[in-house]
Structure formats: structure tokens, C-alpha cells
Steps between C-alpha positions, in 0.01 A plus 500: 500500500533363838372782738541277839805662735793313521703509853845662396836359699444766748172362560654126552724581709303716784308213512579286845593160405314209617805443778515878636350559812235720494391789829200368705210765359437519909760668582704473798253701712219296334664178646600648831105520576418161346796332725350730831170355463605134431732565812245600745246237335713229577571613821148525594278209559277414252684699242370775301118450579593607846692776344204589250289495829689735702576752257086497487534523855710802497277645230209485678668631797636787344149605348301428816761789686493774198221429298170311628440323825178299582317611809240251673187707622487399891151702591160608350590872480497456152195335399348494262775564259758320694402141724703336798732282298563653184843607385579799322748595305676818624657735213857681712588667209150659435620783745862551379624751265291805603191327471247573831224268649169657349136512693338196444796250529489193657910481707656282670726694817680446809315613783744468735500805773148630349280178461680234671770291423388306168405564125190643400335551229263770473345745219620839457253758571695808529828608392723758620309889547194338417169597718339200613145515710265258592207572446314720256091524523477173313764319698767476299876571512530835382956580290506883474180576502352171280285203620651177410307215392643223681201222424658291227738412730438539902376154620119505514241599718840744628488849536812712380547550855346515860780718644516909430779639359674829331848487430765620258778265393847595588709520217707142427199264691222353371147462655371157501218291546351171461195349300372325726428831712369322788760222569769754426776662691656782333532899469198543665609329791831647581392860440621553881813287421879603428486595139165570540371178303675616214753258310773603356616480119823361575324191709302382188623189415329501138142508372278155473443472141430166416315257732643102348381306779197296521589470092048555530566848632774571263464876392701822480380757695425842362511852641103565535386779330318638835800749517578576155293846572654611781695821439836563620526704892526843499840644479628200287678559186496282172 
């Protein structure tokens, strides 16, 4: 018995013939877009490799105002992690959606009204309510009440600093300081300022994560652990 299906005459005849037209699978809004782009390639010189080049454009654009921005290091403040000449990567969304700068940071901020009228980029010491003094018997930065070890990072030969300090951070600023303790200007040196030499939140720009330029220095660079054991200030809740 033959078992193979046989079309029926229902089956002919919903079949297009070969002369019937047939609808573009595009669709209309599917060839709307196609024309749009041959339209603006054809008005633009060079065609659509100048369009392919600034839709990068744009791209890039786009992710260099919400996303990441490179930063190019001007001064020594940052040595040793960070050399004159290197460009960072900035992270501007590592800071939205709740989440806070943490101690041990390196950020990138606009010091306009507290440190001048620039960029910086700086490492957080201190966040807001913490208890920051310099220096304990062993001369050390002391967070509420616990000396930091700061050598796998400050430049060498560099003390954590020459200049005596006890403050508490205001609530919403940051306190900051360089590396390179001795070629840097930062919290410690606007203590007497407006804002007390305090930065605010809302002024970070984003933190440094990545730095991409010599590609010889390329590294990301990682909260140190100096700070992991420094317990919350007094007063603050979890």
C-alpha cells in the first residue's frame, strides 16, 4: 500500500501559482529601514563606510558620557600604582544605583571649588562618619580606631603622611589622598579650606578601574585589602 500523502484539491489550490505575487517576508517596516539607510548612505560621501564609521562614532560617544571615560594621569601623586602618562579607564556607573565609593578606592572627581579647577584622581581614605587620624605610635593612618597598612601601595621611601590630622568625615564627602604622599595635594591640604578638604559624593566622576595605556602597564586595579578590616564608625547602621 502506498503510505506517501497525497496533496488533496484543497491543497492545489492554496498553493500560489508560479505568476502570483508573493508579500516581501520584510515587511513594509522592514523595507522602510533598509530604504533610510541606503538614503542617508548615498547622501553621504563615501557611502555607508562613512555611515558604519559614524554610527561607531556615536557609539563610542555615547559610552565615553554614561559608561567609561579614559582619564590621562597629569602628575606623580599617584605613583607607584599610577605614572604621568597613563590612561585609565574610569567606571561612571560603578557609583549609580545605591552603590557608595568604599575606603580604599582609587576616584576620579571634580575638584572644582575644593581642590582647584581640574580632575583629580585620588584614593579614598575615608568615607562619610568615618574617624580618620594620622598618626598612631607606629605612624600609620589610624579608620575608627585601626592602623592601616598603606605599604603595598604608597610610593616608596614615603611616609603615610608628614602632616597631623584628626577628623571625622561629614556625611556625603569622601576623604582623599594620594600615593605618592609627598608630591600630593589633597585632604590633607585643604583641611583649613571651604569644605574642609572633603569631596563630595556627588563630584565623583567614577572610580579608575582599569589602567589600558602604556598597553606594558595594562592592569585593573583592585581595592587593596589594607582596609578590608576597618570596622564601620560608631553610630552607623548596617
Amino acid at each position: 500500500m502506498d503510505t506517501e500523502a497525497q496533496p488533496t484539491e484543497r491543497d492545489r489550490s492554496s498553493r500560489p501559482s508560479d505568476t502570483e505575487d508573493t508579500s516581501d517576508p520584510r515587511g513594509p517596516e522592514g523595507r522602510s529601514r533598509f530604504a533610510l539607510v541606503s538614503r542617508i548612505s548615498a547622501w553621504l560621501p563615501g557611502g555607508r563606510i562613512t555611515l558604519t564609521l559614524l554610527v561607531c562614532l556615536l557609539f563610542l560617544l555615547l559610552l565615553s558620557t554614561f559608561v567609561l571615560q579614559p582619564f590621562q594621569i597629569p602628575s606623580g601623586s599617584m605613583e607607584r600604582g599610577l605614572r604621568i602618562g597613563d590612561r585609565v579607564l574610569v567606571n561612571k556607573l560603578a557609583y549609580r544605583f545605591g552603590a557608595q565609593p568604599r575606603r580604599g578606592d582609587v576616584v576620579v572627581f571634580d575638584g572644582t571649588g575644593y581642590f582647584g579647577d581640574a580632575d583629580y584622581i585620588k584614593r579614598v581614605v575615608g568615607v562619610g562618619g568615618d574617624h580618620v587620624v594620622c598618626c598612631d605610635k607606629e605612624g600609620r593612618i589610624q579608620v575608627n580606631g585601626r592602623s592601616v597598612d598603606e605599604s603595598a601601595f604608597l610610593y616608596p621611601g614615603d611616609g603615610p603622611s608628614s602632616v597631623a590630622f584628626d577628623i571625622i568625615v561629614p556625611d556625603g564627602t569622601l576623604f582623599v589622598l594620594g600615593d605618592h604622599r609627598s608630591a600630593s595635594s589633597d585632604s590633607r591640604d585643604h583641611l583649613g579650606s571651604p569644605g574642609g578638604g572633603m569631596i563630595p559624593v556627588d563630584e565623583v566622576v567614577g572610580r579608575a578601574d582599569w589602567i589600558v595605556w602604556p598597553t606594558d602597564h595594562w592592569t585593573r586595579l583592585e581595592r587593596p585589602d589594607a582596609y578590608a578590616r576597618v570596622p564601620a564608625p560608631e553610630g552607623a547602621h548596617g
